[in-house]
N, C-alpha and C positions, 0 to 999 in steps of 0.2 A: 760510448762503448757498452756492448751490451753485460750484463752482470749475472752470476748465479744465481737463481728463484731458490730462496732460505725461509720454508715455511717455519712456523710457530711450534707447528705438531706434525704428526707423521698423516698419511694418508690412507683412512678407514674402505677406500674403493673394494677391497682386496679382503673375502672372508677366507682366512687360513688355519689348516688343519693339517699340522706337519707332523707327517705320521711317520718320515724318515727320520727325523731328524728325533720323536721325541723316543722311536724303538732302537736304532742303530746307533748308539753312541759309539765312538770308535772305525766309522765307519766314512768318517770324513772331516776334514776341517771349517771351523764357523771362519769366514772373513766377512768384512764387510766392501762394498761397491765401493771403488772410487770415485771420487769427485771430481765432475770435469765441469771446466770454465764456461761454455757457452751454449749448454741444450737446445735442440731443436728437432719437432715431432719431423720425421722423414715423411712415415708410412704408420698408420693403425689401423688394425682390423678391428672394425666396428660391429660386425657379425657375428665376430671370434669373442669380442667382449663380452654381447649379450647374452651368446650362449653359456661364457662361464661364470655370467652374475655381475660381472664386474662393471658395479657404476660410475662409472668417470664424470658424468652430467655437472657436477660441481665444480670442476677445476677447468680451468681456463683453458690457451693454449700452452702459455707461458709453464705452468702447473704440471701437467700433461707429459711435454717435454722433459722436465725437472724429474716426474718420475720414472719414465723409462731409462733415462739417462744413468739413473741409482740416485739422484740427489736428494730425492725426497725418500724418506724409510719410507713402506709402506705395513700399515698399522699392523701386526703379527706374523711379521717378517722373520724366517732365522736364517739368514743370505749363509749358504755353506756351500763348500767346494768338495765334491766327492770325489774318494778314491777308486784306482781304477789302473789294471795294467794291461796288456795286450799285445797280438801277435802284430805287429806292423810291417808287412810284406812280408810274412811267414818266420819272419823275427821275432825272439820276443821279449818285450821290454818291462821288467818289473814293475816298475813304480811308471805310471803316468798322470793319471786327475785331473782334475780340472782345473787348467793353467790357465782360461781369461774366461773361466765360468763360471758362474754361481746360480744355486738353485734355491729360488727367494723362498717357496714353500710351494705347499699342496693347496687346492680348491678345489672343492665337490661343484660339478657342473651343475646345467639346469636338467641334463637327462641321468646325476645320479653318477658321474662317474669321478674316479680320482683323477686330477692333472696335478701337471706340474707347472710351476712359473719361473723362468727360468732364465736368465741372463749371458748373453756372452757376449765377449770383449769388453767387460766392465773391470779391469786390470790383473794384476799380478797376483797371485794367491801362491802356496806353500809348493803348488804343483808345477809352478811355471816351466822348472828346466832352462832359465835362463833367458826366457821370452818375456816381452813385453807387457802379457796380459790383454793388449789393446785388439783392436777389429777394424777394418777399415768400408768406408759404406761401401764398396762396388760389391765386395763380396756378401755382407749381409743382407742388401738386395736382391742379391742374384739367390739367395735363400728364400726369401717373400718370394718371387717369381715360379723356382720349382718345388717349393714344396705347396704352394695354394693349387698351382699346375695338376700336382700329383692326388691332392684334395678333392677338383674338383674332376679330375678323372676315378675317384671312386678307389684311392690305393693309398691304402694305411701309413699313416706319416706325422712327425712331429708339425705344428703348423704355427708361423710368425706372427703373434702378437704387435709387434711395434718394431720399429728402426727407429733411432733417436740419433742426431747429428750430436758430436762432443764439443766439436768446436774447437778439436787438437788436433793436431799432425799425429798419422801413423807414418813409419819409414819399413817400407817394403823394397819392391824393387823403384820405389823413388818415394817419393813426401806424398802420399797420399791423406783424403778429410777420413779423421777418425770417427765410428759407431758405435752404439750397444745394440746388438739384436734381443728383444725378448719372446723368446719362444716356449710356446705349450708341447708337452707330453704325456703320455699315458702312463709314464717313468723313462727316468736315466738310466732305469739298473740295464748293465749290458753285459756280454759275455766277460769283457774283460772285469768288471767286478766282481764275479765270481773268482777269474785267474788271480788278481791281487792279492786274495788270501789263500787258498788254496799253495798261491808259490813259496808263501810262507808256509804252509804244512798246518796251518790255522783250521783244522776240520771243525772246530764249534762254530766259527766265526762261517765260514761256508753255510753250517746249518741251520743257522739266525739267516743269513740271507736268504737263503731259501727256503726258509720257513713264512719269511716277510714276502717274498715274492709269492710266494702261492696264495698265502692271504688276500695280495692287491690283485693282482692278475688272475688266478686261479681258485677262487675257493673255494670250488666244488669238490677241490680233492684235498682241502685241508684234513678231512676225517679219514683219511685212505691209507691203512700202513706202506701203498706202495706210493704215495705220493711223491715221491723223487723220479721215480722213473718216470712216472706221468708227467709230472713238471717236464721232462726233458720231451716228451712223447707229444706235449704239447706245445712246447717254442719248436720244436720242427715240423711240425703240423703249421703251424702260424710263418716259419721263414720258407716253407716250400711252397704257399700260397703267394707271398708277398712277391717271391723274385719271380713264381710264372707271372705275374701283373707285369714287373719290371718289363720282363720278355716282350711280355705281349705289346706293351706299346714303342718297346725300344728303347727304354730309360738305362741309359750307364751313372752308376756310383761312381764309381771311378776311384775309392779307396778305402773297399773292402776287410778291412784291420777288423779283428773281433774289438776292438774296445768303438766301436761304431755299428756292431748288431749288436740290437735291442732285445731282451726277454720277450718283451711286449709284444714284436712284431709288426712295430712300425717304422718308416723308413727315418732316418737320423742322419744328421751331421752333412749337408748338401755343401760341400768343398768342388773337386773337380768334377762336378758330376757334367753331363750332356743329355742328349737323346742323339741316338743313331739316325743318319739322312741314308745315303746309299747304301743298301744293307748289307753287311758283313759282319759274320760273328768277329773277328778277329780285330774289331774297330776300338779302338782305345786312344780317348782323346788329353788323360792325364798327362802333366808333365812331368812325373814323378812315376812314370809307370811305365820304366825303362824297359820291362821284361815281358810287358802284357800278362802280367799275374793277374789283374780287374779287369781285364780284356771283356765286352759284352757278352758275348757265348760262353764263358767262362767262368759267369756269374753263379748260377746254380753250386759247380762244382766246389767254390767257393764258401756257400752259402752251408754244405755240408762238411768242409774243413774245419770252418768256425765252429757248426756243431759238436764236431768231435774234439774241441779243445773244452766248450763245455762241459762234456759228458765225462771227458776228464777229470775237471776240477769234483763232478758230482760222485764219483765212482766209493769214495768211502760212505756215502750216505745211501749208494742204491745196495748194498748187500755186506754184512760182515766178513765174506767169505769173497776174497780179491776176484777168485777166476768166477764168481758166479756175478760180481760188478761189472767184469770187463762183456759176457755174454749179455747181461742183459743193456749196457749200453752199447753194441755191436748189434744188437737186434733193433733197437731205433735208427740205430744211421745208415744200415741196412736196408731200412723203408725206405728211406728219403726218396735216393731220386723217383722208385716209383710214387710218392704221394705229389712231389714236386711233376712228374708226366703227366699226373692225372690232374691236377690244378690246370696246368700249361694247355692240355690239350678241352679240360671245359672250355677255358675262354679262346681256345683255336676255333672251339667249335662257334661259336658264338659270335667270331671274327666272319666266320666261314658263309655265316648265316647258315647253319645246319640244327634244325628243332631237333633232332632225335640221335641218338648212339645207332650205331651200326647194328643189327641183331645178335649177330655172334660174336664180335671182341673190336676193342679200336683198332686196331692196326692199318685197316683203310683208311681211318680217319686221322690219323696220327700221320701214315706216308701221305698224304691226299697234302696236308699242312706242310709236311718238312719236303715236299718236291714242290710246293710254293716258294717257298721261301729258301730252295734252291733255284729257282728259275729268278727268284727278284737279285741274289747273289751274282749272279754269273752275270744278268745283265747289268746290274748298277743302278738299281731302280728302287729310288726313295721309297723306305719302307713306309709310313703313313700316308702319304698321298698312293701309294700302291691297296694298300687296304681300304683305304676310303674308295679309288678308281672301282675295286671288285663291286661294291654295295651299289657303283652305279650299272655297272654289267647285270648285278642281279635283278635289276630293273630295264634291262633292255638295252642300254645305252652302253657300247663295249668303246667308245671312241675315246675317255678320255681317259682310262686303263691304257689302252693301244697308246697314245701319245706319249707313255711314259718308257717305253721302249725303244731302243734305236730299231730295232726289227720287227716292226708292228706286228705282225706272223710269229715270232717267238714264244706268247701265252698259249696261243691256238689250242697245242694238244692238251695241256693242262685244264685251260678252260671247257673244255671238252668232258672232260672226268671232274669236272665242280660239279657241269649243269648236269650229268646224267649221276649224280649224286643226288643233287637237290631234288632232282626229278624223282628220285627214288622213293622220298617223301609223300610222293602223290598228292594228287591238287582237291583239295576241300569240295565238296557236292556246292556249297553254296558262295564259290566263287570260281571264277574261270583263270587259267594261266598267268593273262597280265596281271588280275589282282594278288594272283598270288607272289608274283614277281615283285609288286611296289611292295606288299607287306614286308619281303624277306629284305628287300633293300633298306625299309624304315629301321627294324630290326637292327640289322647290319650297323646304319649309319649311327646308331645309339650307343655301338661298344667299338666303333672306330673312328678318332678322334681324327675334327679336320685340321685342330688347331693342336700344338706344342709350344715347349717355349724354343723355337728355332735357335741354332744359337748365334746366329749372325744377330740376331733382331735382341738377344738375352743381350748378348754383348755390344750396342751402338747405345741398349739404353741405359744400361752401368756405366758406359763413357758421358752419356750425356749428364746422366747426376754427378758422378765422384768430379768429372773435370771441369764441369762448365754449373754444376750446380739446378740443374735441369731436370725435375725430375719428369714434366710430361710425355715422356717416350718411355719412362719405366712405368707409370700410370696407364698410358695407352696399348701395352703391351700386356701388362697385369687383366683390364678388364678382357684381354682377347683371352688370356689362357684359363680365364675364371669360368668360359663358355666354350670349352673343346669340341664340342658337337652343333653346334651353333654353324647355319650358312646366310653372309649375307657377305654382299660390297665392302662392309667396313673391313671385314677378317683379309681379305687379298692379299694384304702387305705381310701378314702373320701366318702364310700359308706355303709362299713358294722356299725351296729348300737352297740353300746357299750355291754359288757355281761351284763345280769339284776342287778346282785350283786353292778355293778358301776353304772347305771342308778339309782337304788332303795337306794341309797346313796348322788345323785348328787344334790350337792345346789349349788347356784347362788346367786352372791353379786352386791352391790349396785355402789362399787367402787367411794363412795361418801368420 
């Protein structure tokens, strides 16, 4: 029978400098990881390690195991559970925190920055609500898969560390094999840590955190007497970039709650999330998202609701004088959706393969995009293989674009008004038409991803580990989504988009 690895001493892998835990007392609870019977390494990012210092070279497999799992302390560890409350479907819930979380500490990367290390489904803490604590491997797989996904598409995100098998039963919707995911970020602090205290009417407690946040995230405006409003001036700046990326590739959350956006503006907490196949903003693949509140199209507006429950909690700290708080956090959220248009439409352009802004204002570039992406609507046509199909049209080759339509003649006039757009650009003295065509194609094919993590292909390989213990189809899947831009034979299977019958069926769970 196999036994738990019970080192002598804790494990020095791990330089930590826990700058939450040694500023914000009160601001969360110390537990320590439970101890489960039978570790075993699922998945580790070896990349992810080097980049954050961390030398494992000493410890075995066995070892390894023991320490993602939580068995082994690791040597200046303060494993604590943060507080945290939030709007959960536009509800709002007091108290929430971290019920199967713990955040082992801080580490200074090898480029200088803060992370976090960070544990989930390592058990029950103060925050539980009556839950288990526990995590089950299909879902904290399905984590490693989109968020390295999201990684190596160039879009700001917490990213998986390790999977460690328990070697217990979680009970979900049946006995499924229990996990610890350990995942890095930039920080936990999230909108809903601000709401926690704040609902308490705790304004000092608010201005420690935000005094701490601006420090980690922002310290160019620690010396700023307006530095709150900046603070807010700049996570909407950072969440109106992050969700035009979303757009742009198609990425659904799928459970949008402020206590799941980050200060930081990195994407967090990969529950039901998907990517869109047949594009439709109205596509919501949650099973928990009865009313299409996370709906994809729907994300943006979203992303500015959160804001404004932030700017809420900040409003005693942006001005002594109520009605001069409320103006100047209505003039931030006011911005938004155009800073969020104008993110959205750089990388439209960029999708577009179009070098240059229009002379006089976007609006041709902006209609030129969204009567795209009404034409992929109405016909039912896979959004990423339809962006990838343009980049081969901008190269001459309009045939495997046309294949993605039932009405091969349906792009026609649109495509029409692309090329006498791109045309518009004029062709370089020191090359001719075609060359200019393959450039804009290469271009093109660099910010339009051939691969996703499909989710027919997400889901065969979470079946193949949790039920059969299998992990080679969640490995063979991982290295396809690790090279999105990437074309060769091997990607095939990782390319085509599920029949509609299983898309128009396909929900997404919380794996809570």
């Amino acid at each position: 029978m196999a036994t738990t690895y019970e080192p002598t001493t804790a494990v020095t892998a791990f330089r930590f400098d826990n700058s939450f835990a040694r500023e914000l007392e009160g601001f969360y609870v110390r537990q320590q990881p439970a101890v489960v019977p039978t570790p075993r390494l699922l998945f580790l990012n070896d990349w992810l390690a080097a980049e954050l210092g961390i030398d494992l070279t000493s410890l075995d497999a066995r070892a390894r195991a023991a320490v993602f799992a939580g068995n082994i302390p690791a040597d200046g560890a303060e494993p604590l559970a943060q507080a945290y409350a939030g709007h959960q479907f536009g509800g709002f819930s007091p108290q929430l925190g971290d019920g199967r979380a713990l955040i082992l500490g801080e580490v200074i990367d090898r480029n200088g920055r803060r992370r976090d290390i960070a544990f989930k489904g390592s058990g029950r803490t103060p925050f539980a609500r009556g839950g288990d604590g526990k995590a089950a491997v299909g879902p904290m797989l399905r984590e490693v898969l989109v968020s390295e996904a999201m990684h190596a598409l160039g879009i700001p995100t917490t990213r998986a560390l390790a999977v460690a098998a328990t070697g217990e039963p979680v009970y979900r919707e049946g006995v499924l094999p229990g996990a610890v995911l350990t995942r890095v970020a930039a920080s936990h602090i999230r909108v809903g840590t601000f709401e926690y205290y704040a609902s308490r009417g705790d304004v000092e407690r608010v201005r420690k955190l935000a005094e701490y946040t601006i420090a980690r995230h922002d310290p160019e405006l620690a010396a700023s007497p307006r530095r709150f409003v900046a603070l807010l001036q700049n996570v909407a700046e950072r969440q109106s970039a992050l969700i035009a990326q979303w757009m742009n590739v198609g990425f659904i959350h799928g459970v949008m709650n402020t206590d799941n956006m980050t200060i930081s503006g990195e994407t967090i907490d990969y529950g039901p999330c998907a990517f869109i196949e047949a594009y439709n903003p109205a596509t919501v693949f949650s099973s928990i998202d009865y009313q299409g509140r996370y709906a994809f199209g729907n994300q943006p507006n979203i992303a500015c609701w959160n804001l404004a429950r932030l700017a809420e909690t900040l409003l005693p700290l942006l001005s002594d004088d109520q009605e001069q708080a409320v103006a100047l956090a209505n003039e931030v959220l006011e911005a938004f959706p155009m800073q969020y248009r104008r993110h959205l439409l750089h990388g439209q352009r960029a999708k577009l393969g179009l070098r240059r802004r229009e002379p006089v204002d976007d609006s041709a570039d902006a209609a030129l995009a969204a009567d795209w992406l009404s034409l992929l609507q109405v016909e039912r046509v896979d959004f990423t293989l339809a962006w990838r199909g343009l980049a081969n049209a901008a190269d001459g080759d309009d045939a495997p674009l046309r294949g993605l339509f039932a009405n091969v003649g349906a792009p026609d006039a649109w495509l029409a008004r692309w090329r006498a757009r791109c045309a518009s650009e004029g062709v370089s003295e020191q090359r001719d038409a075609a060359v200019e065509g393959m450039e804009r194609a290469k271009a093109m094919r660099s910010v339009n991803p051939n691969v996703v993590p499909r989710n027919q292909r997400v889901e065969e390989a979470l079946a193949a580990a949790s039920d059969h213990g299998d992990l080679a189809p969640f490995q063979r899947l991982l290295d396809a989504v690790r090279k999105p831009y990437d074309e060769s034979p091997a990607l095939a299977p990782y390319i085509e988009p599920a029949p509609a019958d299983v898309t128009a069926s396909y929900r997404t769970f919380c794996g809570t």
